[in-house]
N, CA, C and O atoms as a GROMACS GRO file, in nm:
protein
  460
    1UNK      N    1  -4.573  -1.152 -12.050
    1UNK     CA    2  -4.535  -1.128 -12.188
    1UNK      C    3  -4.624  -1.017 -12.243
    1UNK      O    4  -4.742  -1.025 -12.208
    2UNK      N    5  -4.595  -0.927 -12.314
    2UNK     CA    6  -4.642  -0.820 -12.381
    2UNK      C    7  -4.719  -0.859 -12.456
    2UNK      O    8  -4.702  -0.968 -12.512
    3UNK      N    9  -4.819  -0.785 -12.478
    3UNK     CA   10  -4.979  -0.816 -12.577
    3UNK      C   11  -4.906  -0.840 -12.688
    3UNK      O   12  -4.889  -0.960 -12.714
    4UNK      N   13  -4.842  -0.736 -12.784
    4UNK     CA   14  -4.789  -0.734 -12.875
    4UNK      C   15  -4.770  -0.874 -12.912
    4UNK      O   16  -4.843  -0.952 -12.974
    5UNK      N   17  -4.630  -0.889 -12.846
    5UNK     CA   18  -4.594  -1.028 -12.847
    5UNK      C   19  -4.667  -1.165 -12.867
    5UNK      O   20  -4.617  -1.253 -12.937
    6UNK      N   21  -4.788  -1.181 -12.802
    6UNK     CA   22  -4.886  -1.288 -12.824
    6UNK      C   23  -4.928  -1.269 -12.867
    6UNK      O   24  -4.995  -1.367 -12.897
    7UNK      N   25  -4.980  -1.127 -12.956
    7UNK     CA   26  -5.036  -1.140 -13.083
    7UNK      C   27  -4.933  -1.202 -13.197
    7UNK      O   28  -4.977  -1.284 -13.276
    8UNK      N   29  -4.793  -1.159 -13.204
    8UNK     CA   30  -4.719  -1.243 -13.271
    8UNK      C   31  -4.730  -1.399 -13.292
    8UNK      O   32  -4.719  -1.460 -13.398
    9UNK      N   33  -4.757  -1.456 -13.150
    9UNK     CA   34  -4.706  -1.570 -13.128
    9UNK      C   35  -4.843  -1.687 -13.161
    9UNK      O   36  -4.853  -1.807 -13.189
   10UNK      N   37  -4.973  -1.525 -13.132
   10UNK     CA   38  -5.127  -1.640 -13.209
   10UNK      C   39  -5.098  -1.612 -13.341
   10UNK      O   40  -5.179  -1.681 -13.404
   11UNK      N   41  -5.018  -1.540 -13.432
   11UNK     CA   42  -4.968  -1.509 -13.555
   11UNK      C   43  -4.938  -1.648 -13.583
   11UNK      O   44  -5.031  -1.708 -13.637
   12UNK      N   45  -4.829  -1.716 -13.561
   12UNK     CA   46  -4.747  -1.835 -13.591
   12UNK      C   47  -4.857  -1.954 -13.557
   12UNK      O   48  -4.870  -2.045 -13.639
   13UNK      N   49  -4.941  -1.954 -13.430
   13UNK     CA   50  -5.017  -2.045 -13.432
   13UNK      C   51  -5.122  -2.042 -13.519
   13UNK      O   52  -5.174  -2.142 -13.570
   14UNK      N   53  -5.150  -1.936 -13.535
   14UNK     CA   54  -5.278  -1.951 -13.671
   14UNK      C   55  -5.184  -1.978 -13.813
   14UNK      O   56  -5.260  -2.016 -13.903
   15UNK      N   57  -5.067  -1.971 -13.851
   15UNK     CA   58  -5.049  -2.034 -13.983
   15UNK      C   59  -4.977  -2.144 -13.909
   15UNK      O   60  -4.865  -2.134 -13.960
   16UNK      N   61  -4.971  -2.218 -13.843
   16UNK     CA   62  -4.914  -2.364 -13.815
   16UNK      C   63  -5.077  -2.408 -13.835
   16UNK      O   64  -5.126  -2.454 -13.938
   17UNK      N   65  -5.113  -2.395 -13.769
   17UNK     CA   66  -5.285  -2.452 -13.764
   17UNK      C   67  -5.338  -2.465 -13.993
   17UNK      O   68  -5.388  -2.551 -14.066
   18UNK      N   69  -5.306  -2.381 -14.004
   18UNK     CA   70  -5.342  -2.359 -14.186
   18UNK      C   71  -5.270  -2.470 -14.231
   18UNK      O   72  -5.310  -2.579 -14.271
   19UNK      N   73  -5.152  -2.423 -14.217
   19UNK     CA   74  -5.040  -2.559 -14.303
   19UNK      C   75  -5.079  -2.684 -14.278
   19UNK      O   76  -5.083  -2.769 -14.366
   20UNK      N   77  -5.121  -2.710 -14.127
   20UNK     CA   78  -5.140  -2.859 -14.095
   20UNK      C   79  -5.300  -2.837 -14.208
   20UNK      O   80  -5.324  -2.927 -14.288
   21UNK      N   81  -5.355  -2.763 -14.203
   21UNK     CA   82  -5.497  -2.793 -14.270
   21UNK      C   83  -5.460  -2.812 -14.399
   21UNK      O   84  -5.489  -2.918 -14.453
   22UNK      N   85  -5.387  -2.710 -14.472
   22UNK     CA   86  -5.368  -2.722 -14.613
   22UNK      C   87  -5.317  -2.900 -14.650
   22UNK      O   88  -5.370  -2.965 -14.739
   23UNK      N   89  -5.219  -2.947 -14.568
   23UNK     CA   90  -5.120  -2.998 -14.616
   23UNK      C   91  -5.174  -3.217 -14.488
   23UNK      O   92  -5.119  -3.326 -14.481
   24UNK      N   93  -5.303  -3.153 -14.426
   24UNK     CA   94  -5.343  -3.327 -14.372
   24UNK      C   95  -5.403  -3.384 -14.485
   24UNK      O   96  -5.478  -3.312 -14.551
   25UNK      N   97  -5.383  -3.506 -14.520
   25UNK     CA   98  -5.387  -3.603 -14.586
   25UNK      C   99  -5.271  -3.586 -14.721
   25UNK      O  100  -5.288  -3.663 -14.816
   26UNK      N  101  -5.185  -3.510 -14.726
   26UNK     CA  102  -5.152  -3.479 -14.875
   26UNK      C  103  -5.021  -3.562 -14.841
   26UNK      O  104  -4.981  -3.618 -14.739
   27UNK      N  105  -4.958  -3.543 -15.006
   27UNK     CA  106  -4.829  -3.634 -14.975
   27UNK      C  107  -4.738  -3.552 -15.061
   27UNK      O  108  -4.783  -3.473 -15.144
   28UNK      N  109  -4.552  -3.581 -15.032
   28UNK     CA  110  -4.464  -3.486 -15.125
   28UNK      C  111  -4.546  -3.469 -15.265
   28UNK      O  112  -4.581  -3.356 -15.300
   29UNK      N  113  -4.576  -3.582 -15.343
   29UNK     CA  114  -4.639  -3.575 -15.466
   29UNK      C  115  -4.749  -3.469 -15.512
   29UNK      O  116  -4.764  -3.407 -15.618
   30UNK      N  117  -4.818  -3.471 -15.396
   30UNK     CA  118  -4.938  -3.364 -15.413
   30UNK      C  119  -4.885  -3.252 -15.390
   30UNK      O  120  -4.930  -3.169 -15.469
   31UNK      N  121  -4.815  -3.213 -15.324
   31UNK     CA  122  -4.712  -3.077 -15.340
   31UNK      C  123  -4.687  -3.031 -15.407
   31UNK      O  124  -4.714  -2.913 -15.427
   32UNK      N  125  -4.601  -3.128 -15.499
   32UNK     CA  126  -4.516  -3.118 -15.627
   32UNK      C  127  -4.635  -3.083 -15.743
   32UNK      O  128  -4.602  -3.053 -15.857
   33UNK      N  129  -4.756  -3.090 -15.706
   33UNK     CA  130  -4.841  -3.130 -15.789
   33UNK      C  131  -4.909  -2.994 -15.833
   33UNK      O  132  -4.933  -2.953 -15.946
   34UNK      N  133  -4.933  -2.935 -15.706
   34UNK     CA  134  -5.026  -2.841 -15.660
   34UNK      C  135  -4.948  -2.715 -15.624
   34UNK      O  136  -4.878  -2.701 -15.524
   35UNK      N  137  -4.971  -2.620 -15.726
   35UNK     CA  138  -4.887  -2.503 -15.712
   35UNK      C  139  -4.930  -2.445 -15.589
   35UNK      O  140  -4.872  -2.434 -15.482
   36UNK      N  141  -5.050  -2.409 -15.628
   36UNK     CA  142  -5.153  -2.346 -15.469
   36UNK      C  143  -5.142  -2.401 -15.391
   36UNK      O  144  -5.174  -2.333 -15.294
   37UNK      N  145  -5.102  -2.531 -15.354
   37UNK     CA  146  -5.116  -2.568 -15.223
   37UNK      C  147  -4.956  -2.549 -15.181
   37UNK      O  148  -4.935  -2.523 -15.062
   38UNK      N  149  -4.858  -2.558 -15.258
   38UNK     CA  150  -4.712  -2.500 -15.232
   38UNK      C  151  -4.714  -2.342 -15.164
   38UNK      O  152  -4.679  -2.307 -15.051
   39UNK      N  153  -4.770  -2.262 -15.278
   39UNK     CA  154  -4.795  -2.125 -15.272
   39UNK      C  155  -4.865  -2.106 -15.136
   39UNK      O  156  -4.836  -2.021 -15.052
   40UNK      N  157  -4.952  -2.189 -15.128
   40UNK     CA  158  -5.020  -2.133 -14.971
   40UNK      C  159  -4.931  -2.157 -14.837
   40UNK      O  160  -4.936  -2.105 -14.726
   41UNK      N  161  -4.845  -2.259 -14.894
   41UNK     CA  162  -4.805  -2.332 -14.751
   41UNK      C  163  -4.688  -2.185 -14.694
   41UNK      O  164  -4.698  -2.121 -14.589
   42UNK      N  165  -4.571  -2.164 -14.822
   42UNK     CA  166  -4.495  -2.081 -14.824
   42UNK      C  167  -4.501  -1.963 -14.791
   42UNK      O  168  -4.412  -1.885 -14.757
   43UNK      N  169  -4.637  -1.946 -14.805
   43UNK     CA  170  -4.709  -1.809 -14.792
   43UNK      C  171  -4.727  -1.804 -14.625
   43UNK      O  172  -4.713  -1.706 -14.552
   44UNK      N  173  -4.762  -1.947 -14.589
   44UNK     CA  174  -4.790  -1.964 -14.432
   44UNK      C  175  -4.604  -1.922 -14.354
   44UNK      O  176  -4.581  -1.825 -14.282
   45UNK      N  177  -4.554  -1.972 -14.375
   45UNK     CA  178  -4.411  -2.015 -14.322
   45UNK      C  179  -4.349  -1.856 -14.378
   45UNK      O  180  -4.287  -1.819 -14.279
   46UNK      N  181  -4.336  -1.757 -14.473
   46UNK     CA  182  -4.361  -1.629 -14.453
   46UNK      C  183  -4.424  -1.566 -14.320
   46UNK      O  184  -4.380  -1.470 -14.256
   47UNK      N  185  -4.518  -1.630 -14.298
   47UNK     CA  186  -4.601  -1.501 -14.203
   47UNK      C  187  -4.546  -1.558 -14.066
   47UNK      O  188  -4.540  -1.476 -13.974
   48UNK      N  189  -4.504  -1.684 -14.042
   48UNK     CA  190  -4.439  -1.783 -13.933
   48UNK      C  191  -4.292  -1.699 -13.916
   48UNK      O  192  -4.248  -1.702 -13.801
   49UNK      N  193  -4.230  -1.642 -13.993
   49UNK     CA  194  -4.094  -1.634 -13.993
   49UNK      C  195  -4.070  -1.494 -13.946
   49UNK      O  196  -3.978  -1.455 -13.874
   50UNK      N  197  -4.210  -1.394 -14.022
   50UNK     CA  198  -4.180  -1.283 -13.981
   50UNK      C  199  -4.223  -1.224 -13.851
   50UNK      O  200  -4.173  -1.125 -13.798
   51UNK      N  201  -4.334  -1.308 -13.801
   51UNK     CA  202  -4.407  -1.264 -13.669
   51UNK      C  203  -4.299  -1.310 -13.531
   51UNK      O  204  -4.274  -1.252 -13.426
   52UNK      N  205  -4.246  -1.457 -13.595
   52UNK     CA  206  -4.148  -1.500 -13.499
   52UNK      C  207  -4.043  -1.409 -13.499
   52UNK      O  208  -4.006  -1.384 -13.384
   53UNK      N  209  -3.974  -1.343 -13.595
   53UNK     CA  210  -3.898  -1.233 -13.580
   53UNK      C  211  -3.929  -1.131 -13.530
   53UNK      O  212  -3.830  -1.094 -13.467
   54UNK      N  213  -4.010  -1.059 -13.518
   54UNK     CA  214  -4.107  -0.932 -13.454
   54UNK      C  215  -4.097  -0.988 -13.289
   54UNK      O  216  -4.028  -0.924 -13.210
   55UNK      N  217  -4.144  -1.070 -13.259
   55UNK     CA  218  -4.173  -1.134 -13.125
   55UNK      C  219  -4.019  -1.139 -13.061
   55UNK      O  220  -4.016  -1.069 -12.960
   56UNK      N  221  -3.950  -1.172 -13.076
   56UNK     CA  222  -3.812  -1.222 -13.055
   56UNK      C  223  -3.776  -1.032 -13.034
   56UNK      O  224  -3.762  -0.979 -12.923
   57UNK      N  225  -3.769  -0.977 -13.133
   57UNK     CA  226  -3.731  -0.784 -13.145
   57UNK      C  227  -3.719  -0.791 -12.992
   57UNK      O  228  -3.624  -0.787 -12.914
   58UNK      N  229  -3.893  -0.806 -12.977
   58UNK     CA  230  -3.989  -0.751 -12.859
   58UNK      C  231  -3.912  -0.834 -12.700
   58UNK      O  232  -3.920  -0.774 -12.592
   59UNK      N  233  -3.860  -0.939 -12.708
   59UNK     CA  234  -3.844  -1.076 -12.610
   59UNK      C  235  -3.765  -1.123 -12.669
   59UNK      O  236  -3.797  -1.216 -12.742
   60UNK      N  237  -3.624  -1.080 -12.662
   60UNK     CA  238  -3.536  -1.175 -12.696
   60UNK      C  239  -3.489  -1.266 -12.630
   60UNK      O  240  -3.379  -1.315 -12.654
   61UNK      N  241  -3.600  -1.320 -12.493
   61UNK     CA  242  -3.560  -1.466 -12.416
   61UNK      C  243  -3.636  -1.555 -12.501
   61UNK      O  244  -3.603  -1.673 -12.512
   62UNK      N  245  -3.756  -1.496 -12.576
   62UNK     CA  246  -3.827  -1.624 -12.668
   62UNK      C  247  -3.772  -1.676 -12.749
   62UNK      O  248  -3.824  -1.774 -12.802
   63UNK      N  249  -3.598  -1.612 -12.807
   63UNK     CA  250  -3.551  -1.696 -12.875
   63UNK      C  251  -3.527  -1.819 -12.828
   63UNK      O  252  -3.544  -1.918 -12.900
   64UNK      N  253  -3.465  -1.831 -12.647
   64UNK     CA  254  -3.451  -1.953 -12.603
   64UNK      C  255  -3.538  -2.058 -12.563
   64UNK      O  256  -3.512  -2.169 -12.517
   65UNK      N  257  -3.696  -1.977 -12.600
   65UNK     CA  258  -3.828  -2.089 -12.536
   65UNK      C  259  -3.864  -2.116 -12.688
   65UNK      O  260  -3.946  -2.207 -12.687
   66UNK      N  261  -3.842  -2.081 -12.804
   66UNK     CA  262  -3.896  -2.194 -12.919
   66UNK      C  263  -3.719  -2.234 -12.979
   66UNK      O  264  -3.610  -2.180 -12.997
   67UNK      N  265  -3.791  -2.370 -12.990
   67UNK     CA  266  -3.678  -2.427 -13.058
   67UNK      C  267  -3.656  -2.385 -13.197
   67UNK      O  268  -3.734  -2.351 -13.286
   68UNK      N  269  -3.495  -2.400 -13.190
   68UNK     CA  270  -3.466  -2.330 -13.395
   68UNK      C  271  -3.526  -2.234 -13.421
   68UNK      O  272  -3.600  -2.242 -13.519
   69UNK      N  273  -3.520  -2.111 -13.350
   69UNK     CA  274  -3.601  -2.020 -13.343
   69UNK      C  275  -3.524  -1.906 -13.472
   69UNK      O  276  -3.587  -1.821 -13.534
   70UNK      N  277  -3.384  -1.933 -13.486
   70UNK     CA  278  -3.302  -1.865 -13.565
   70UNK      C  279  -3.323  -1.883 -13.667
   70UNK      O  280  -3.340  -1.789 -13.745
   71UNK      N  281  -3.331  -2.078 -13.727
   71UNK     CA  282  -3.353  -2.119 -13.823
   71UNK      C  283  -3.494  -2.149 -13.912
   71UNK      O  284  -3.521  -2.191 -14.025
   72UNK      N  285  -3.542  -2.119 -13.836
   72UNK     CA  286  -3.742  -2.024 -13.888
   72UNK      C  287  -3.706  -1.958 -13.924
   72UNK      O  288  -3.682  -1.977 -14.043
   73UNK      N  289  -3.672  -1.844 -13.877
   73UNK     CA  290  -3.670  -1.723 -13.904
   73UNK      C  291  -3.550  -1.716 -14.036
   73UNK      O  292  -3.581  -1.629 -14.118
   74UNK      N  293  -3.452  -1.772 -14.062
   74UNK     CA  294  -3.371  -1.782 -14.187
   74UNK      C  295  -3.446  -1.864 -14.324
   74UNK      O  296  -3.435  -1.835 -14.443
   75UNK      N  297  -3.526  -1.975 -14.260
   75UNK     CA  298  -3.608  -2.008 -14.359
   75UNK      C  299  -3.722  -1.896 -14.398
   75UNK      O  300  -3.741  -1.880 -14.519
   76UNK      N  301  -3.802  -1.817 -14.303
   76UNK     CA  302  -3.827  -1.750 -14.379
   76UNK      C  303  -3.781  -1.621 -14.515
   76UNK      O  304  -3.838  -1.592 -14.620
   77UNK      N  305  -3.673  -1.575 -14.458
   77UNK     CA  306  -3.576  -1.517 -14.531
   77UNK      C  307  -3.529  -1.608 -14.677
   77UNK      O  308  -3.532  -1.544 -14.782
   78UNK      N  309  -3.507  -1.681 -14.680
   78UNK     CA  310  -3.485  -1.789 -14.760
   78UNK      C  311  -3.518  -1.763 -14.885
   78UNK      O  312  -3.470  -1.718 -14.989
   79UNK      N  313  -3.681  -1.837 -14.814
   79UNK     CA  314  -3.821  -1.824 -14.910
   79UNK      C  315  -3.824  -1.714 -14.942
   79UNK      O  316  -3.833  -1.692 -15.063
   80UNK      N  317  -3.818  -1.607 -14.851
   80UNK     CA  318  -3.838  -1.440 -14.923
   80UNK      C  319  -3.763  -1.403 -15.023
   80UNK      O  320  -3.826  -1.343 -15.111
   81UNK      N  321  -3.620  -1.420 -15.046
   81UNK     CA  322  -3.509  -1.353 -15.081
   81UNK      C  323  -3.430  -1.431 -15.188
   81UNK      O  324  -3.350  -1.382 -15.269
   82UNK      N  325  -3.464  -1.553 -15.176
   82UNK     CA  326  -3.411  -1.702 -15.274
   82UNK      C  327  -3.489  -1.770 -15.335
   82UNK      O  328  -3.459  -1.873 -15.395
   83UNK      N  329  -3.640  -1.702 -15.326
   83UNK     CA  330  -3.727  -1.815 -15.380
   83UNK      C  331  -3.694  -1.863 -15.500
   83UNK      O  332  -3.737  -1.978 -15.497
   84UNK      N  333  -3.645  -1.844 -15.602
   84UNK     CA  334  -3.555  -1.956 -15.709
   84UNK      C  335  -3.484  -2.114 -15.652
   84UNK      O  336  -3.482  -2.233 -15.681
   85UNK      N  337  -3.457  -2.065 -15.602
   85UNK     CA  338  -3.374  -2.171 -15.560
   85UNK      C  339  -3.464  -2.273 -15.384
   85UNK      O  340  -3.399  -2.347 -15.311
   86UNK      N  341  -3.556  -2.253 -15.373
   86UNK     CA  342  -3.632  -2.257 -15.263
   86UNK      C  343  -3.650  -2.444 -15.307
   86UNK      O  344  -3.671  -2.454 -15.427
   87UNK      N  345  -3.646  -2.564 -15.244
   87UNK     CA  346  -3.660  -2.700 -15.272
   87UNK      C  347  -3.788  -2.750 -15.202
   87UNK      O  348  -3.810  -2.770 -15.082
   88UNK      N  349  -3.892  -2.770 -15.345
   88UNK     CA  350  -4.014  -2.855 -15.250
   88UNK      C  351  -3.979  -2.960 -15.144
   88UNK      O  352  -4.051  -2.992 -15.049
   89UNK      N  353  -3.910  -2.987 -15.161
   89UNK     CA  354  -3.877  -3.114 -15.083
   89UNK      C  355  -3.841  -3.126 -14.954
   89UNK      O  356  -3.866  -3.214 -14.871
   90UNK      N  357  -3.731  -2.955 -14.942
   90UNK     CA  358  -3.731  -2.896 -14.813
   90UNK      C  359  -3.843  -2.837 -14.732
   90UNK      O  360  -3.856  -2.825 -14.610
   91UNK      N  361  -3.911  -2.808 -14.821
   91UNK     CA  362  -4.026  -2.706 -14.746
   91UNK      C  363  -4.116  -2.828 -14.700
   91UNK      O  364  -4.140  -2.825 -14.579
   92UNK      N  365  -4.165  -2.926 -14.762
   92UNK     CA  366  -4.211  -3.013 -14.717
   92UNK      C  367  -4.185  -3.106 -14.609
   92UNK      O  368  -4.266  -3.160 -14.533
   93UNK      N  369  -4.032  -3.120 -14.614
   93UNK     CA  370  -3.966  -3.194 -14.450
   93UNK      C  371  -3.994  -3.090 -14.388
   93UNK      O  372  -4.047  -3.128 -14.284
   94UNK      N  373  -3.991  -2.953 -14.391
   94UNK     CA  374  -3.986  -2.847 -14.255
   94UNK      C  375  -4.120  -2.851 -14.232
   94UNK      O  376  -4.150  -2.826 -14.115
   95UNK      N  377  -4.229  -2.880 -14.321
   95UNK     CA  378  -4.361  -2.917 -14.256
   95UNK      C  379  -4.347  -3.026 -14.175
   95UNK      O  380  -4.313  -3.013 -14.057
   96UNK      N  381  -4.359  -3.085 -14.203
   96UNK     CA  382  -4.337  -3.277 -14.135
   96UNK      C  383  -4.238  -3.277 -13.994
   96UNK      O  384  -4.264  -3.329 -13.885
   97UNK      N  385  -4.131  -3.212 -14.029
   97UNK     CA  386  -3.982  -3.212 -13.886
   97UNK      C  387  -4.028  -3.106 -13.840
   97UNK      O  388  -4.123  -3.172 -13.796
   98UNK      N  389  -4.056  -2.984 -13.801
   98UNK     CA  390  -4.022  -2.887 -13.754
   98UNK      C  391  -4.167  -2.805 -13.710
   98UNK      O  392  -4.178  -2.727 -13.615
   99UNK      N  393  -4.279  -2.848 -13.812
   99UNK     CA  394  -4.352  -2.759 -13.785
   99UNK      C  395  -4.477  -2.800 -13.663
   99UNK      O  396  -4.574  -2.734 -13.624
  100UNK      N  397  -4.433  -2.925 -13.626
  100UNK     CA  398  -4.528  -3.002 -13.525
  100UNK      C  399  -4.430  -2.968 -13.414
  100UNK      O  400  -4.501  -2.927 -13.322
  101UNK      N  401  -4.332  -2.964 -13.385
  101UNK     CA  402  -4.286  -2.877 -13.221
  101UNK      C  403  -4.284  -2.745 -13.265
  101UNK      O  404  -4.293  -2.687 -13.157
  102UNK      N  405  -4.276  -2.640 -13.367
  102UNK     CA  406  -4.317  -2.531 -13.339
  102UNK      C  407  -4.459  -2.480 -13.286
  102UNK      O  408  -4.479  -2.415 -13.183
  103UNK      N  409  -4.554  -2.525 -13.383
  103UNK     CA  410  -4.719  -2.561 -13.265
  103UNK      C  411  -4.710  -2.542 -13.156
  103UNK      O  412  -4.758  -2.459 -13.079
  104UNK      N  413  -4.606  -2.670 -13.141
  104UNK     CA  414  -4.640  -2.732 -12.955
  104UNK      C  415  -4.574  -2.603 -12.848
  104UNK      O  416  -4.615  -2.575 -12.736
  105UNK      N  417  -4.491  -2.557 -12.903
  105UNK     CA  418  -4.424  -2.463 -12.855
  105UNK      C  419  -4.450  -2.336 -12.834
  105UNK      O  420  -4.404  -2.257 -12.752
  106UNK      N  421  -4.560  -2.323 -12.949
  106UNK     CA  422  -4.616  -2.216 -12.946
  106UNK      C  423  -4.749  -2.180 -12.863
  106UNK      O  424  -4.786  -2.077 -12.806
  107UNK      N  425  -4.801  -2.292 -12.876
  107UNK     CA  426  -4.892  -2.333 -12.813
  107UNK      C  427  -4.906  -2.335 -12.665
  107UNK      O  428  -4.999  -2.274 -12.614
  108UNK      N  429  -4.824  -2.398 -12.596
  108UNK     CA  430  -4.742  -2.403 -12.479
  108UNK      C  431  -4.730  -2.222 -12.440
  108UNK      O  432  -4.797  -2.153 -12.364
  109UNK      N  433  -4.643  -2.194 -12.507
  109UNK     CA  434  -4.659  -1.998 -12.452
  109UNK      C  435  -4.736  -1.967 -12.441
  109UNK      O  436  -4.756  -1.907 -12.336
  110UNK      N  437  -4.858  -1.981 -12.546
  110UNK     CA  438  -4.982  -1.892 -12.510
  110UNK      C  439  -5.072  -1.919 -12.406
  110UNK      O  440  -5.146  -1.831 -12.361
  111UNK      N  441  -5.070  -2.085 -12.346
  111UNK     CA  442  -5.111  -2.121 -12.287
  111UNK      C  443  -5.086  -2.071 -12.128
  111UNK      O  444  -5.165  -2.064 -12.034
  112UNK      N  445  -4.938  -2.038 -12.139
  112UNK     CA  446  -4.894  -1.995 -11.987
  112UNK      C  447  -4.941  -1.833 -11.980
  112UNK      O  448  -4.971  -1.754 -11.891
  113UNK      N  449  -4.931  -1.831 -12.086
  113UNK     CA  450  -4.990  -1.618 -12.114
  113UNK      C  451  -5.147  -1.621 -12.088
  113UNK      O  452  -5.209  -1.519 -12.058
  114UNK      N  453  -5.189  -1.712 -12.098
  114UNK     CA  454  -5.383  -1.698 -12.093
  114UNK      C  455  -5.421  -1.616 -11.972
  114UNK      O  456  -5.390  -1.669 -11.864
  115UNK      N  457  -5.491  -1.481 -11.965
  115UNK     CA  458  -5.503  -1.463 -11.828
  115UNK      C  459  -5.621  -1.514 -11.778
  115UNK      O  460  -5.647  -1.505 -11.658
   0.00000   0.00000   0.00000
């Protein structure tokens, strides 16, 4: 895999790694609660959406080695382009559902890339 590329892909693992930090011990409520901690998370899942898009440009077989690799990447668009209409509630299940096998997944690549 191309340098480039795993720099993308420690891109996504360093804001999966944030979100889980921002967002261990918290609950929907504290979300709802906490602009900054919304703002940061969104801010994370931005930089998740666009690096995973860049990477994919570069390797378009990595669309088939992370899962929902399309639908990251539309959530980030989402958030970018709709943020009005953007639902704490969603962003918070896509923490909770989605963002613990993206990790693993990501994680997993870099691991086979280590030279």
């Amino acid at each position: 895999m191309q340098n480039k590329v795993l720099k993308y892909l420690f891109d996504v693992k360093n804001s999966c790694e944030l979100i889980r930090e921002f967002t261990e011990g918290k609950s929907l409520d504290d979300y709802l609660n906490n602009r900054m901690l919304s703002s940061a998370v969104e801010r994370q899942f931005l930089i998740i959406g666009e690096a995973l898009n860049q990477a994919i440009k570069l390797d378009s077989q990595l669309a088939n080695k992370i899962n929902e690799s399309r639908k990251i990447v539309d959530f980030r668009n989402f958030i970018s382009h709709e943020y009005s209409a953007v639902s704490d509630e969603f962003v918070w299940g896509f923490v909770n559902s989605k963002l613990p096998i993206l990790y693993q997944e990501v994680t997993s690549l870099l691991e086979e890339n280590d030279p």
